[in-house]
C-alpha positions in Angstrom: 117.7 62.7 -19.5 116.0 64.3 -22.6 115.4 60.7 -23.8 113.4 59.5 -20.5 111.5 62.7 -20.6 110.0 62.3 -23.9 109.1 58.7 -23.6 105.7 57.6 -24.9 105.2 54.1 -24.2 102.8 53.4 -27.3 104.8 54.7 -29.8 107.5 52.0 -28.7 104.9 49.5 -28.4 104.1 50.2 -32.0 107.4 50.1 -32.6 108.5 47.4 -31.7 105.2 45.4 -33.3 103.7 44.1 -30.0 100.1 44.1 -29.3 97.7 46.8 -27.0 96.5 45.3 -24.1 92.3 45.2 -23.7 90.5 47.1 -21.6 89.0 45.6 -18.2 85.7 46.7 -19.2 85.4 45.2 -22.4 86.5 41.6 -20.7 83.6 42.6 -18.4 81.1 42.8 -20.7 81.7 39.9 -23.0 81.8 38.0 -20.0 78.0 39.4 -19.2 77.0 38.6 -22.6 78.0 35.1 -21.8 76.0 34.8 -19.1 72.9 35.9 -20.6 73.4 33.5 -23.1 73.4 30.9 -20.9 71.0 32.2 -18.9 68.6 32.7 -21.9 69.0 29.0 -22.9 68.3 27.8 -19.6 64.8 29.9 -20.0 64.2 28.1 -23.2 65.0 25.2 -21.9 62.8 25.8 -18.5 60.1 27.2 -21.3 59.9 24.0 -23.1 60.0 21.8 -20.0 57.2 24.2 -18.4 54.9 23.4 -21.6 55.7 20.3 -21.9 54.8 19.8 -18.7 51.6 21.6 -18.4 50.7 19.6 -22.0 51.3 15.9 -20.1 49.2 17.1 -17.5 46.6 18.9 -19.5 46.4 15.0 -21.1 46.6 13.6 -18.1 43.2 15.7 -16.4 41.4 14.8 -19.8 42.0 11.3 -19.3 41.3 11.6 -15.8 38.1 13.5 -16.9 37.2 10.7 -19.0 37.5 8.1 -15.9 35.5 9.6 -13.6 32.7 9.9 -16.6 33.1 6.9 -17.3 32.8 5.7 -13.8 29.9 8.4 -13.4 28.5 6.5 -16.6 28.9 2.7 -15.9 27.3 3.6 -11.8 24.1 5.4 -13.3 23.8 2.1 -15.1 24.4 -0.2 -12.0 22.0 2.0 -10.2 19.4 1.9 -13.1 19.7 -2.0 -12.9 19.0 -2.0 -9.2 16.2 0.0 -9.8 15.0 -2.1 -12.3 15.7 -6.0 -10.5 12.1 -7.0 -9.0 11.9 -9.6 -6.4 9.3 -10.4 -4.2 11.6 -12.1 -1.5 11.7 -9.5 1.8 15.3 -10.5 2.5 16.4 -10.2 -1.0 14.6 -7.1 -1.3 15.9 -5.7 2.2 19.7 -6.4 0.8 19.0 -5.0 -2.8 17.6 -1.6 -0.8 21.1 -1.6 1.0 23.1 -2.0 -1.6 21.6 0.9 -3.9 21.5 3.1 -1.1 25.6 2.5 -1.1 25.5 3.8 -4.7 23.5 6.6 -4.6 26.2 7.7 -1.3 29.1 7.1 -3.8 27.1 8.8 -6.4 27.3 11.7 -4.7 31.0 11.3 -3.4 32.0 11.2 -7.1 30.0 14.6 -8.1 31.3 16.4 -5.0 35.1 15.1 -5.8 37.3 18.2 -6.5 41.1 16.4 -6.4 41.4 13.5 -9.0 44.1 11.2 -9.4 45.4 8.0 -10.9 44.7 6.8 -6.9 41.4 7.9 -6.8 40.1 6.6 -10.1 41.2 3.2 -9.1 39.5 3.1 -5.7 36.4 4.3 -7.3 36.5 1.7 -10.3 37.1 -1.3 -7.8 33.9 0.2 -5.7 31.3 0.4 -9.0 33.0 -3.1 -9.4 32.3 -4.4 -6.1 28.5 -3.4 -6.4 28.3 -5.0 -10.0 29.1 -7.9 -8.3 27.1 -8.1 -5.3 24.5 -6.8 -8.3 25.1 -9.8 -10.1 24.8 -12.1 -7.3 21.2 -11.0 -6.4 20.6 -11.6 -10.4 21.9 -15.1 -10.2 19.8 -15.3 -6.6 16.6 -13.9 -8.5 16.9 -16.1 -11.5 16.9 -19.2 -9.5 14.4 -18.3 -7.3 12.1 -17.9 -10.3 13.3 -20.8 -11.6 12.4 -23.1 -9.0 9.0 -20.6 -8.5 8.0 -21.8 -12.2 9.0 -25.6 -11.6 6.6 -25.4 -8.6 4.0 -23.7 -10.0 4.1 -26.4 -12.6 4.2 -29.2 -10.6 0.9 -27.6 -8.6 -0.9 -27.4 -11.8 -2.1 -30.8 -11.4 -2.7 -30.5 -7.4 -4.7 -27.2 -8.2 -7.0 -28.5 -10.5 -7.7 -31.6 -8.3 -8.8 -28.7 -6.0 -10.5 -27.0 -7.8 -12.6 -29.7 -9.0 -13.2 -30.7 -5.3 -13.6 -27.1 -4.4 -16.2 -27.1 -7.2 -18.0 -30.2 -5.8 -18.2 -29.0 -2.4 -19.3 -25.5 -3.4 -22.4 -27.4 -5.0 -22.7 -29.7 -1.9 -22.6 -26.2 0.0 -25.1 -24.3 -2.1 -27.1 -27.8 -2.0 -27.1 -27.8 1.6 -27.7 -24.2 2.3 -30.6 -24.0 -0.1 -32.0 -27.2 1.9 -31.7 -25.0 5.3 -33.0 -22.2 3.6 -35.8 -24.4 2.5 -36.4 -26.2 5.9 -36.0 -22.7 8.0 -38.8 -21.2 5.6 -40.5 -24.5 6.1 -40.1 -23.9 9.8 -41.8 -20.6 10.7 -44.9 -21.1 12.2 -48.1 -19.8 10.5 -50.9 -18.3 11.8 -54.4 -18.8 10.0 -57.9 -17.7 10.5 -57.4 -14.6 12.5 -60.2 -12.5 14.0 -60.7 -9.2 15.9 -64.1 -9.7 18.4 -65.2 -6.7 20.3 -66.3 -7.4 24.1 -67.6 -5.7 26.7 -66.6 -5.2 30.4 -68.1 -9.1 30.7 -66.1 -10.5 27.7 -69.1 -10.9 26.0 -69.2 -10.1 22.3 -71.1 -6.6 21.0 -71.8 -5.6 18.1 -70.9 -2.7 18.1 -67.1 -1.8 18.8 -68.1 1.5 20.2 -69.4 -0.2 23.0 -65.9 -2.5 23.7 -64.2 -2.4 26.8 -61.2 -4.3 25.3 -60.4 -6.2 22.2 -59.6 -10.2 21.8 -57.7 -11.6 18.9 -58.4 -15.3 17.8 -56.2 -17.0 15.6 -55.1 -20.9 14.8 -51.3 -22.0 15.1 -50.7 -24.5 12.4 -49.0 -27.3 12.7 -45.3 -28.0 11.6 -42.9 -30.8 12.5 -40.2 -28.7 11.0 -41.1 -26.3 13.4 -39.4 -27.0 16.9 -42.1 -27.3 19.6 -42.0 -25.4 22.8 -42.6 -22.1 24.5 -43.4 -19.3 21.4 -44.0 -15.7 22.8 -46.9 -13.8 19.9 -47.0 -10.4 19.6 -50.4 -8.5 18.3 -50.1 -5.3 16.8 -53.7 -4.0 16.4 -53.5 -1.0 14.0 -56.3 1.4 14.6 -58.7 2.7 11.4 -57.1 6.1 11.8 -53.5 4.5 11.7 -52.5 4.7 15.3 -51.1 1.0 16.7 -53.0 0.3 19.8 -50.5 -0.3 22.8 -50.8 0.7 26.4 -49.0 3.7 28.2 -46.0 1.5 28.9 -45.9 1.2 25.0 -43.9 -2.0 25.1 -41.6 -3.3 22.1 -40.0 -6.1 20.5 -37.5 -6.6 17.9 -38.4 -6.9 14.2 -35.6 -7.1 11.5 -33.5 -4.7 13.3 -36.3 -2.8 14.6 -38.2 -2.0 17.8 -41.6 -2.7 16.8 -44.3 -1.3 19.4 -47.6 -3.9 20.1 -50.8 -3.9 21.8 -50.6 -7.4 23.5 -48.1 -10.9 23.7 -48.9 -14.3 24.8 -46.7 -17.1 25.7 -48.1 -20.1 24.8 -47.3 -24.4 25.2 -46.9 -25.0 20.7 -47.1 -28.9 20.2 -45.5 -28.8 16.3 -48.0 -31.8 15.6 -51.1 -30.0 15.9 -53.3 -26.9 15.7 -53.0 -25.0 18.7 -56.1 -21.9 18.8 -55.2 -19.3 20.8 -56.8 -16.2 22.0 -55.4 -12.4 23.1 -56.5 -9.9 24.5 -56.5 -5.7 24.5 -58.1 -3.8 27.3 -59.5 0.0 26.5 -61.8 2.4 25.6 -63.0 4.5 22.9 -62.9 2.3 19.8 -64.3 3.6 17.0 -65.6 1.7 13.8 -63.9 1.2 10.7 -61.1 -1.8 9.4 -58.6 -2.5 11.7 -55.4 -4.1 11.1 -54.1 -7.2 12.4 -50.6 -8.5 12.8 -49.2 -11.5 14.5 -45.1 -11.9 15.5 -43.6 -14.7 16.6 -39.7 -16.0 16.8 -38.6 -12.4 15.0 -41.2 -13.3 11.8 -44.7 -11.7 10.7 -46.9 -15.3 10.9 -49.8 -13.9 9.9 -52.0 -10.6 9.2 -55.6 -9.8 8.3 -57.5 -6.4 7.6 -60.9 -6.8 9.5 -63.8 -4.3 9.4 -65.4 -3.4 13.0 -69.0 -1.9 12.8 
């Protein structure tokens, strides 16, 4: 009984040369330190995959970058070429409009694009391309217009200088002609020669003395002209007083000179036979004439025929 009492389970363990068992805490912690381990190379691991990652994709914006300028780049220059195609053809011209408006729209869809991808580059690439080719099109359109513009301009050479030389030839038949008209209307106006201003009293008999007039008579001579045409001719007398006053009555009646209204002191329609000299006479009815020249002017047919400064005593 002594023996059990003062038992001391190491010393037999010693003893007998086994081992001492390990604590439960130390198992616990090498088993964290495991862990962690583990746990620390999966960070690494994440770590490297993360920047990896974010390197690829860092490549992969700055070739995306360099796309879209690119695509930026190659549509400033297919707009630049619209800009630049001239064509005189409405219906080419009409289409060409169309079509550059549809690249300044995706113009402006490219600056205002915020998400890029391998997608969107490629949709935008085959769009530029699409325009190049409708661009190209219109060239190959434009070129053969021009072509076949020069072939006919070539081939009208000939017919333009055929008219030209007949446009020349009638141009001088033309001039010829209108310088013969010119010649046979100035041949045509009626003249009026040896023109005189008698003064008469209340008995149309002549006085001496204008003072004494009770009206005026003008006596001139028609020539004759068979370029002129014959017929009725309406002359107007404007008798221009010494003080500068045209005579006329209170009606103060007109006629039309060279755009004018003209006033006059007396007309007369008269019978004109273009063969021969027709004298005619007209008269002017008032008072209070005083002496001095007076001026004398005959109208006919919208032309001065004749005019004569005559002294009155």
């Amino acid at each position: 009984m002594e023996n059990r009492q003062g038992y001391d389970p190491s010393e037999f363990e010693e003893e007998e040369g086994y081992p001492m068992e390990q604590p439960a805490a130390e198992k616990s912690i090498r088993g964290y330190r495991i862990v962690i381990i583990i746990l620390s190379a999966i960070l690494v691991a994440l770590s490297i995959l993360y920047f990896s990652i974010h390197r690829q994709q860092m490549i992969d914006n700055e070739l995306l970058q360099a796309d879209r300028d690119s695509i930026q780049n190659d549509l400033g220059r297919l707009m630049t070429d619209y800009d630049n195609l001239q064509i005189t053809n409405d219906s080419i011209s009409a289409n060409l409009s169309i079509e550059r408006e549809r690249a300044d729209s995706l113009m402006t869809r490219l600056k205002k694009e915020r998400s890029w991808n391998l997608a969107k580059i490629k949709q935008y690439e085959k769009e530029v391309g699409t325009l190049r080719t409708i661009m190209r099109g219109y060239v190959r359109q434009i070129d053969s217009l021009n072509t076949l513009n020069k072939k006919l301009i070539k081939e009208n050479v000939g017919f333009r200088k055929e008219i030209s030389s007949a446009n020349l030839r009638a141009d001088m038949a033309e001039e010829k002609a209108a310088e013969l008209d010119n010649k046979v209307r100035i041949g045509a106006v009626l003249r009026a020669r040896d023109i005189a201003l008698l003064a008469l009293n209340a008995n149309s008999r002549e006085v001496s003395r204008i003072k004494n007039a009770a009206r005026l008579r003008v006596d001139f001579t028609i020539s004759a002209n068979e370029l002129a045409a014959p017929g009725d001719k309406t002359v107007y007398v404007r008798i221009t007083s010494p003080d500068g006053y045209v005579l006329t009555t209170e009606a103060m009646p007109t006629f039309e000179f060279e755009g004018e209204r003209l006033s006059y002191s007396a007309q007369r329609t008269v019978q004109y036979d273009n063969t021969q000299d027709l004298d005619v006479g007209i008269f002017y009815a008032s008072t209070g004439f005083t002496a001095g020249t007076y001026k004398v002017q005959l109208y006919c047919e919208g032309r001065l025929i004749g005019q004569a400064d005559i002294a009155m005593r």
